[in-house]
Backbone as a printed PyTorch tensor [residue, N CA C, xyz], in Angstrom:
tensor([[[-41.4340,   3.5580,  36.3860],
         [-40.9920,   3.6170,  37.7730],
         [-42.1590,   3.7590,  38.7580]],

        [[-43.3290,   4.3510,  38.1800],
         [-44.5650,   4.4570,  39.0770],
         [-45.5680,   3.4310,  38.7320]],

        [[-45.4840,   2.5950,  37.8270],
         [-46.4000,   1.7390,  37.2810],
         [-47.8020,   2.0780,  36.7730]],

        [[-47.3710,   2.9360,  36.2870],
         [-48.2340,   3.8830,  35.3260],
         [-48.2540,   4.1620,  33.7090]],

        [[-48.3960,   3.6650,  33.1550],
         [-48.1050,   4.4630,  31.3340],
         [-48.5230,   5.6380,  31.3200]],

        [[-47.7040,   6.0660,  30.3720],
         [-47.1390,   7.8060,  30.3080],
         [-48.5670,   8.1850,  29.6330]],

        [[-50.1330,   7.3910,  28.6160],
         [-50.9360,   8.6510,  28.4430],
         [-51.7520,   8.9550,  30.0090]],

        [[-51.5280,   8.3470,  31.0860],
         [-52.2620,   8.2550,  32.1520],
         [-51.6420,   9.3150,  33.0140]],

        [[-50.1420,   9.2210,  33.0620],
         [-49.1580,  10.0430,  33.7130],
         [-49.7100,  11.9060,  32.9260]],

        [[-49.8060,  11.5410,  31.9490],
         [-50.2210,  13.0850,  31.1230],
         [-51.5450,  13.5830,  31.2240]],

        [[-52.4550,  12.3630,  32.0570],
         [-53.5570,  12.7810,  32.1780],
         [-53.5970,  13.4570,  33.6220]],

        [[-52.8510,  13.2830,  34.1310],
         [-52.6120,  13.9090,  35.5930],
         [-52.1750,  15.2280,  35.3910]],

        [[-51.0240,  15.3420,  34.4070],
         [-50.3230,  16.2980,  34.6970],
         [-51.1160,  17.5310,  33.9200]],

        [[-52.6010,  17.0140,  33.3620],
         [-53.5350,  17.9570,  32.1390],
         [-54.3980,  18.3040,  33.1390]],

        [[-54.6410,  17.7770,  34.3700],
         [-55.7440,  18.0050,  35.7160],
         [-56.8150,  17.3750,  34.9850]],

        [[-57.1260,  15.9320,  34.2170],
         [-58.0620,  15.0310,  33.2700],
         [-58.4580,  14.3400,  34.5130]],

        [[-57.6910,  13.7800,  34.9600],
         [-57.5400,  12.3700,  36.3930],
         [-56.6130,  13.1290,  37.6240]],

        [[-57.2520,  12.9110,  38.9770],
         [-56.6950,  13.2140,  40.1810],
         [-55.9840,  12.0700,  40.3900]],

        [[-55.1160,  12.2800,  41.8160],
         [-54.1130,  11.0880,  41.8380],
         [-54.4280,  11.3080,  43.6480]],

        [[-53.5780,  10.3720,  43.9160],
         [-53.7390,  10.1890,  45.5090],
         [-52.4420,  10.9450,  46.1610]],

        [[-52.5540,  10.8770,  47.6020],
         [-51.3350,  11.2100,  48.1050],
         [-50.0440,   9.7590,  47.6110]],

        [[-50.6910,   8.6980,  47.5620],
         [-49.4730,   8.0370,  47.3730],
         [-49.2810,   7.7350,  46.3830]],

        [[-50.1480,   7.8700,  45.2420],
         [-49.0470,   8.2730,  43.8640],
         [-48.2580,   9.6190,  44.0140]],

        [[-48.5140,  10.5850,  44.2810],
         [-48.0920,  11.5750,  44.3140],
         [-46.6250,  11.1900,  44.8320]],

        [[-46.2280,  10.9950,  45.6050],
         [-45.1920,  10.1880,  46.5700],
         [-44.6180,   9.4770,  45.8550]],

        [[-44.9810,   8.8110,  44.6990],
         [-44.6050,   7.7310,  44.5970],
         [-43.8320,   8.5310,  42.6530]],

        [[-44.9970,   9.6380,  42.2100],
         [-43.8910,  10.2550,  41.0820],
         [-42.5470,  11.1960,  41.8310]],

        [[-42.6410,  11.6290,  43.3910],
         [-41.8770,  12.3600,  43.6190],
         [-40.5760,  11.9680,  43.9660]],

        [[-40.8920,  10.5920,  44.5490],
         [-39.8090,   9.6860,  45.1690],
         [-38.7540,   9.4630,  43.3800]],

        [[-39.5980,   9.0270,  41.9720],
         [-39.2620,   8.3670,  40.8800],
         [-38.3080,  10.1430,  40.3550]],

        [[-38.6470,  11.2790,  40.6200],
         [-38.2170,  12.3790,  39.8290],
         [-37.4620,  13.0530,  40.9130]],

        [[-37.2680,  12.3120,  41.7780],
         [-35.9260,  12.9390,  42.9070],
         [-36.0670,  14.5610,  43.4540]],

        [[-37.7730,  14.5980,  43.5630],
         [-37.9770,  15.6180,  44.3110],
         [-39.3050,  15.5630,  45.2170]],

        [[-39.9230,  16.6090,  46.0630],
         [-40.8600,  16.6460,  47.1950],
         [-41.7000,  16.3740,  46.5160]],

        [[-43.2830,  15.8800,  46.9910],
         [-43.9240,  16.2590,  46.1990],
         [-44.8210,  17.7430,  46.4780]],

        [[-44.3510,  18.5730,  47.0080],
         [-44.8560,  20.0590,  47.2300],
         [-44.0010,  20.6910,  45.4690]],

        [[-42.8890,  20.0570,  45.4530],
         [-42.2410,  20.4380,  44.0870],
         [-43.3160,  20.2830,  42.5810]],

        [[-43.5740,  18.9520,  42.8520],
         [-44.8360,  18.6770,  41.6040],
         [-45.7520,  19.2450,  41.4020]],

        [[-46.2420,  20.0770,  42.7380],
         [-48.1210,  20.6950,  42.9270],
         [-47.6880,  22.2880,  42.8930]],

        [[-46.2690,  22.6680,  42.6110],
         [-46.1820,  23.7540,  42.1500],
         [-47.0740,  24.5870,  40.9560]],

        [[-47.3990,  25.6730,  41.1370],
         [-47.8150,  26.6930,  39.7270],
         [-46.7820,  25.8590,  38.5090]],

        [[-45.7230,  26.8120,  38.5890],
         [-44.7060,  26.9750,  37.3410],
         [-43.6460,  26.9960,  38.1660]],

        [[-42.6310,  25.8120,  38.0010],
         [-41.5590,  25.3470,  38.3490],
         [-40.6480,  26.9480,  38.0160]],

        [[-40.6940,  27.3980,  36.7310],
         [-39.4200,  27.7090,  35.8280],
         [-39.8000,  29.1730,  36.3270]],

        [[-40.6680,  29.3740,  37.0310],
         [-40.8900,  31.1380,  37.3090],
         [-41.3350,  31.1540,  39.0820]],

        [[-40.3110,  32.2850,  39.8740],
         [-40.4800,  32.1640,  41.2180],
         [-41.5540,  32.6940,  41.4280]],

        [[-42.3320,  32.1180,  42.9340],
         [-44.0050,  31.9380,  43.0800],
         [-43.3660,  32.2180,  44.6500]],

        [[-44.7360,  33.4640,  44.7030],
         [-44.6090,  33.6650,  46.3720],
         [-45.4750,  32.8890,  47.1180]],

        [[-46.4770,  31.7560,  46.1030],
         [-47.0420,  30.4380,  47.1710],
         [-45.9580,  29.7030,  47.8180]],

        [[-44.7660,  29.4360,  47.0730],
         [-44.0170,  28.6740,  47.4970],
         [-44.0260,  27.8210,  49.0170]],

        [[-43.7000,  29.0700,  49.7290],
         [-43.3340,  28.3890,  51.1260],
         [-45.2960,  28.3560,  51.8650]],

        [[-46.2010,  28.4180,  50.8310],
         [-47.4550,  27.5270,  51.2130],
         [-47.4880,  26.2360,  51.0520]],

        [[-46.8210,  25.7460,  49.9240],
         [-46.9060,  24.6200,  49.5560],
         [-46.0290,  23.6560,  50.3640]],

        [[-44.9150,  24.4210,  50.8540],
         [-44.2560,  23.4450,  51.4870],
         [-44.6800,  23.1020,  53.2360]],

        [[-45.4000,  24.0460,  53.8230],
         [-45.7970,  24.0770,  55.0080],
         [-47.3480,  22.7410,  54.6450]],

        [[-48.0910,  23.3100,  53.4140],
         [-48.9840,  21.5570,  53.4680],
         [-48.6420,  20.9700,  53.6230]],

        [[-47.0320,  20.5470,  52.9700],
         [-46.3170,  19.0140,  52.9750],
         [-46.3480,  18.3130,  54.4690]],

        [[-46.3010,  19.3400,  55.5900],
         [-45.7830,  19.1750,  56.8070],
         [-47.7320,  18.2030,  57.0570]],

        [[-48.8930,  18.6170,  56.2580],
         [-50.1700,  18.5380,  56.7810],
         [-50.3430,  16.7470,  56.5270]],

        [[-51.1040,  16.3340,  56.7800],
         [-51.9350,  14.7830,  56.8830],
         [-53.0030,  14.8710,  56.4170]],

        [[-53.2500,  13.7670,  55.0620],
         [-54.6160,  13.2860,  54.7730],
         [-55.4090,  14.4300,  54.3890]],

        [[-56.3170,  14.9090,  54.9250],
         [-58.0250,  15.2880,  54.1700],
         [-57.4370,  16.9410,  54.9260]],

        [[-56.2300,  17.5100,  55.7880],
         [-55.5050,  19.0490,  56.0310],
         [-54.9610,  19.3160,  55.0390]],

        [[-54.2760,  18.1130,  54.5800],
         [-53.1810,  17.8650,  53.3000],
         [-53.9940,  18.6210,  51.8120]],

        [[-54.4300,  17.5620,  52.3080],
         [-55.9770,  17.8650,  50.4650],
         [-56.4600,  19.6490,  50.5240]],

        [[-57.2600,  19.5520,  51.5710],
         [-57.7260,  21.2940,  51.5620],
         [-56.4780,  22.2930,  51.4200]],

        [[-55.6200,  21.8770,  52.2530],
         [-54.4550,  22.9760,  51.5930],
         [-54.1600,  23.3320,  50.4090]],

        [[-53.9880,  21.8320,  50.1650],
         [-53.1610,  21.9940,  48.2640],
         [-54.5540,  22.6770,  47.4390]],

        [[-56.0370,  22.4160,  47.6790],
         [-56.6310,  23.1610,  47.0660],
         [-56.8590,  24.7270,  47.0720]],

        [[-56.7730,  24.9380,  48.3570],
         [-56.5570,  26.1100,  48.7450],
         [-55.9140,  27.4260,  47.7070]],

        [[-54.2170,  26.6070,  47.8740],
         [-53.1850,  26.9890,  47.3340],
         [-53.4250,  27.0430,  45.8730]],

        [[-53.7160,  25.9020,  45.0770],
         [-54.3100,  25.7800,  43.7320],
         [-55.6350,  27.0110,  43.3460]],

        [[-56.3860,  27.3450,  43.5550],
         [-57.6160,  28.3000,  43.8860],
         [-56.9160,  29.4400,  43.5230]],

        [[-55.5010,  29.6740,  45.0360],
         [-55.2450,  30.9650,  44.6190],
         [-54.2710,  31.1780,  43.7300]],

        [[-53.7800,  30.5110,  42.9500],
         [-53.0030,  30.5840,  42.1320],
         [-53.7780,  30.8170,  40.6860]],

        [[-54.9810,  30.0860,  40.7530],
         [-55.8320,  30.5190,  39.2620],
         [-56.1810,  31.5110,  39.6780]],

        [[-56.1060,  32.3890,  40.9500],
         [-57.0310,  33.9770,  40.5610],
         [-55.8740,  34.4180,  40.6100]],

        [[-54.6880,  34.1030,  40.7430],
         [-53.5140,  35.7590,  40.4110],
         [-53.4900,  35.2790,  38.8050]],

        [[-53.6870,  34.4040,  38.6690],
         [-53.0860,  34.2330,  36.9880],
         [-54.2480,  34.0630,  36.1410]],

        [[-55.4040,  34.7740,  36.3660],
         [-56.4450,  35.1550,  35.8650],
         [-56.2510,  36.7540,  35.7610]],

        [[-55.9660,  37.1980,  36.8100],
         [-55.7390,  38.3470,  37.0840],
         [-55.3030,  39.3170,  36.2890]]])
């Protein structure tokens, strides 16, 4: 659905290969959710980044990017922690 084969798709999802905003868009549009949903920590356990991630969504381009790293950053130091 993204025109991608799945070991490439797994290389994304291993942080091996970065992806763009419009793949990103383009697995979120194929799995019937945001893509602030995909760049989550851990789907299956509630995260008080949450409503960070969704306020990036609102960001553009190279605001977009620094956010989500941002957010990513602090998520490896609580779960280092």
């Amino acid at each position: 659905m993204v025109g991608m084969e799945p070991p490439s798709i797994s290389m994304i999802e291993n942080g091996e290969i970065g992806f763009s905003d419009k793949s990103l868009a383009k697995y979120a549009e194929a799995l019937e959710c945001t893509p602030a949903q995909l760049l989550a920590h851990d789907p299956s356990k509630p995260d008080s980044f949450w409503p960070l991630f969704e306020a990036a969504e609102m960001l553009e381009g190279a605001d977009r990017r620094r956010a989500y790293s941002v957010i990513h950053a602090a998520l490896g130091m609580v779960g280092s922690g």
